[in-house]
C-alpha positions in Angstrom: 0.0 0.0 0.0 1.2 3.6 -0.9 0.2 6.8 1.1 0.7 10.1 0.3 0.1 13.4 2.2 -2.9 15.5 1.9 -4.0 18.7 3.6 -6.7 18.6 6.5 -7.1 19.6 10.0 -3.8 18.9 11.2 -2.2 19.8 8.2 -1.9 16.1 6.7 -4.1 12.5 6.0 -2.8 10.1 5.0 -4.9 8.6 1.9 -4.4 5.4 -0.1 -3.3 5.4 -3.3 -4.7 3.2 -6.1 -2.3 1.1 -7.8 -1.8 -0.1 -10.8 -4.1 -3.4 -12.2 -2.5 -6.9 -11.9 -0.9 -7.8 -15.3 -2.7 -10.9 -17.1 -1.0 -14.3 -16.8 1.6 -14.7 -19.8 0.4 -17.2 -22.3 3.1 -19.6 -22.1 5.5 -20.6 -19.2 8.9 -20.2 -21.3 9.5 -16.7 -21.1 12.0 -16.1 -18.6 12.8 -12.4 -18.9 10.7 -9.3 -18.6 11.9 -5.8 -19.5 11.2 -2.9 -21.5 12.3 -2.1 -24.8 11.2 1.0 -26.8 8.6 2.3 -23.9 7.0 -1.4 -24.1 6.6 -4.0 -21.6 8.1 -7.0 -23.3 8.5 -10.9 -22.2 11.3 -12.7 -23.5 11.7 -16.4 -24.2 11.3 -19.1 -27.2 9.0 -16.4 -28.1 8.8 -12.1 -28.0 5.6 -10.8 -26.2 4.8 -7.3 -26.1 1.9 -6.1 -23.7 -1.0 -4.2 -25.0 -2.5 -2.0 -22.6 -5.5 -1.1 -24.9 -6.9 -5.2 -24.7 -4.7 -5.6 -21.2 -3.7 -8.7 -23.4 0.0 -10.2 -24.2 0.9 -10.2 -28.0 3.2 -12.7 -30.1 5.7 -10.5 -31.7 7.6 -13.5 -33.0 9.6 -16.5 -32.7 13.1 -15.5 -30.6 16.0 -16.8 -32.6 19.4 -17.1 -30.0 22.4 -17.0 -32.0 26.1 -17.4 -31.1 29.1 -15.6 -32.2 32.5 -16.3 -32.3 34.6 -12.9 -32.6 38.2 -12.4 -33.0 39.2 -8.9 -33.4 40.8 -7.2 -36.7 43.0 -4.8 -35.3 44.0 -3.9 -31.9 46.3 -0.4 -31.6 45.8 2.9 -30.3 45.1 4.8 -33.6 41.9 5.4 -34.6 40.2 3.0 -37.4 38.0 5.2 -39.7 37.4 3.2 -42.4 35.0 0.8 -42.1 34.1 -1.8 -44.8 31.0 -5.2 -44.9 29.8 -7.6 -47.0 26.6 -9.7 -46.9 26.2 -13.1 -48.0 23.5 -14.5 -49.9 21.9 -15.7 -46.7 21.9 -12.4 -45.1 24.9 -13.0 -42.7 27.1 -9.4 -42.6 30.6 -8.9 -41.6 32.1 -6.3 -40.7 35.7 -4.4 -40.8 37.6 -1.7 -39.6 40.9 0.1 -40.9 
């Protein structure tokens, strides 16, 4: 419970504050993260969710696809590397480069 002051005879009452309305039950059980991205509340697991507060409903934004990189780097120095070059492959894979 919240409480905030209000004048009144003594010069404060304490009032209750409403709160906000409990969030619906997510749809599936496999989302393991919720966060915000882009103002949105957003559940993330095998799937993206984004809460609607217009329907106060959860919607499927997609399928999550994890990937994993393995990274080496191209340079490592003090200067600084302005040029900057990529290439994508047929299957949209891009890779980039720094001189």
């Amino acid at each position: 419970m919240l409480f905030f002051k209000k004048g009144g005879p003594l010069g404060f009452l304490l009032q209750k504050r409403n709160g906000n309305l409990q969030l619906p039950s997510l749809p599936d059980t496999t989302s393991k993260y919720v966060s915000t991205f882009n103002g949105n509340l957003t559940a993330i697991g095998t799937n993206i969710l984004a809460f609607s507060q217009g329907s106060q409903s959860w919607i499927n934004r997609g399928t999550l696809k994890p990937i994993a990189l393995n990274v080496l780097p191209l340079i490592r120095n003090s200067n600084n590397q302005t040029w900057a070059d990529s290439a994508v492959s047929s299957n949209g894979s891009c890779v980039h480069g720094v001189y």
